[in-house]
C-alpha positions as CSV (number, residue, x, y, z in Angstrom):
1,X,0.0,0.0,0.0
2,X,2.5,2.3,1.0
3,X,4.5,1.9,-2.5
4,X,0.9,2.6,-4.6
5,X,0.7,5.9,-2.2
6,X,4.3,6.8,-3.5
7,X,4.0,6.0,-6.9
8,X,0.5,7.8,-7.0
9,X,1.8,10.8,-5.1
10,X,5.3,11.0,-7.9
11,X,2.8,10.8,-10.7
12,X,0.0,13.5,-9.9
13,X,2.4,16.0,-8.6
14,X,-0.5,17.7,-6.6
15,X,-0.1,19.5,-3.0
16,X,-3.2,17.9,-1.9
17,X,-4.7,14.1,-2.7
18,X,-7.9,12.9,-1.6
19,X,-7.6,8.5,-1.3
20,X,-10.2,6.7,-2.0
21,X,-9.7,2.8,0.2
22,X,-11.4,0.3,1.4
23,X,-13.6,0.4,4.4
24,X,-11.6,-1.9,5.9
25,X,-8.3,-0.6,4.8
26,X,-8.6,3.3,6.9
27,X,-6.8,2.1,10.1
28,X,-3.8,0.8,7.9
29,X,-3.3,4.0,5.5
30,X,-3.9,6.3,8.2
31,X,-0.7,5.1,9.8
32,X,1.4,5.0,6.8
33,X,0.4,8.9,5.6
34,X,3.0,10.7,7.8
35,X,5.3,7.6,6.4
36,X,4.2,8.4,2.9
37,X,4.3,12.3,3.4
38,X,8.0,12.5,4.8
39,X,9.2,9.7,2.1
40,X,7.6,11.4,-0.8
41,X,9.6,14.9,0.3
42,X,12.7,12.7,0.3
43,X,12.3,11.1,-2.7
44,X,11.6,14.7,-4.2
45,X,14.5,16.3,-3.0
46,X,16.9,13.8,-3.7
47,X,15.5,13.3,-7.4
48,X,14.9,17.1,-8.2
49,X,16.8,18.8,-5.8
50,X,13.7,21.1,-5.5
51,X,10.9,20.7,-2.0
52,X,7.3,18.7,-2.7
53,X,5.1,18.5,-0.2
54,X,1.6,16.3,-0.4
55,X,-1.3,16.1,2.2
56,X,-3.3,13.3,1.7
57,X,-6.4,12.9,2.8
58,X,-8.5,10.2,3.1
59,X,-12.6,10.2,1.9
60,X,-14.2,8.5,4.7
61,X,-17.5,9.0,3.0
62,X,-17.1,7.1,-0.1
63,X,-14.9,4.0,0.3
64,X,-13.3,1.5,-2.5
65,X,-15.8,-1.2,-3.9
66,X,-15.6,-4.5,-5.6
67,X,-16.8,-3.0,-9.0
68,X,-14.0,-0.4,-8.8
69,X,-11.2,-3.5,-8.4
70,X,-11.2,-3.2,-4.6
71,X,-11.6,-6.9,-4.1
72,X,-8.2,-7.1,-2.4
73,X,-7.5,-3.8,-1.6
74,X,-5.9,-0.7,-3.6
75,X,-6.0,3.1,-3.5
76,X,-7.8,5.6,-5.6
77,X,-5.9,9.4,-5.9
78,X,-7.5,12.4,-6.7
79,X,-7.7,16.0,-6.8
């Protein structure tokens, strides 16, 4: 989970991301956002020599379903 946060986070370039889990799946990518946050900085600085910063957010209103691939977990990121 932690390395599709990354990835996501590297690709949109956005100051602010909204994830879209699965119900069950809050607890676990609430504790890995400061994780995620800090790493993505480093990974930003050391690749671009320049400072990124993302917040992500998690939607607690409107979680991951089956007919969206969430079977087995995943992450949605948007603006």
């Amino acid at each position: 989970m932690k390395s599709l946060l990354l990835q996501g986070m590297i690709k949109l370039l956005e100051k602010e991301l909204i994830l879209k889990v699965r119900r069950e799946d809050i607890k676990l990518v609430k504790d890995l956002i400061p994780e995620c946050e800090t790493e993505y900085s480093e990974i930003m600085m050391q690749e671009t020599k320049e400072e990124y910063k993302t917040k992500l957010i998690i939607n607690e209103k409107d979680f991951l379903n089956n007919t969206e691939g969430g079977e087995c977990g995943g992450v949605v990121l948007y603006v």
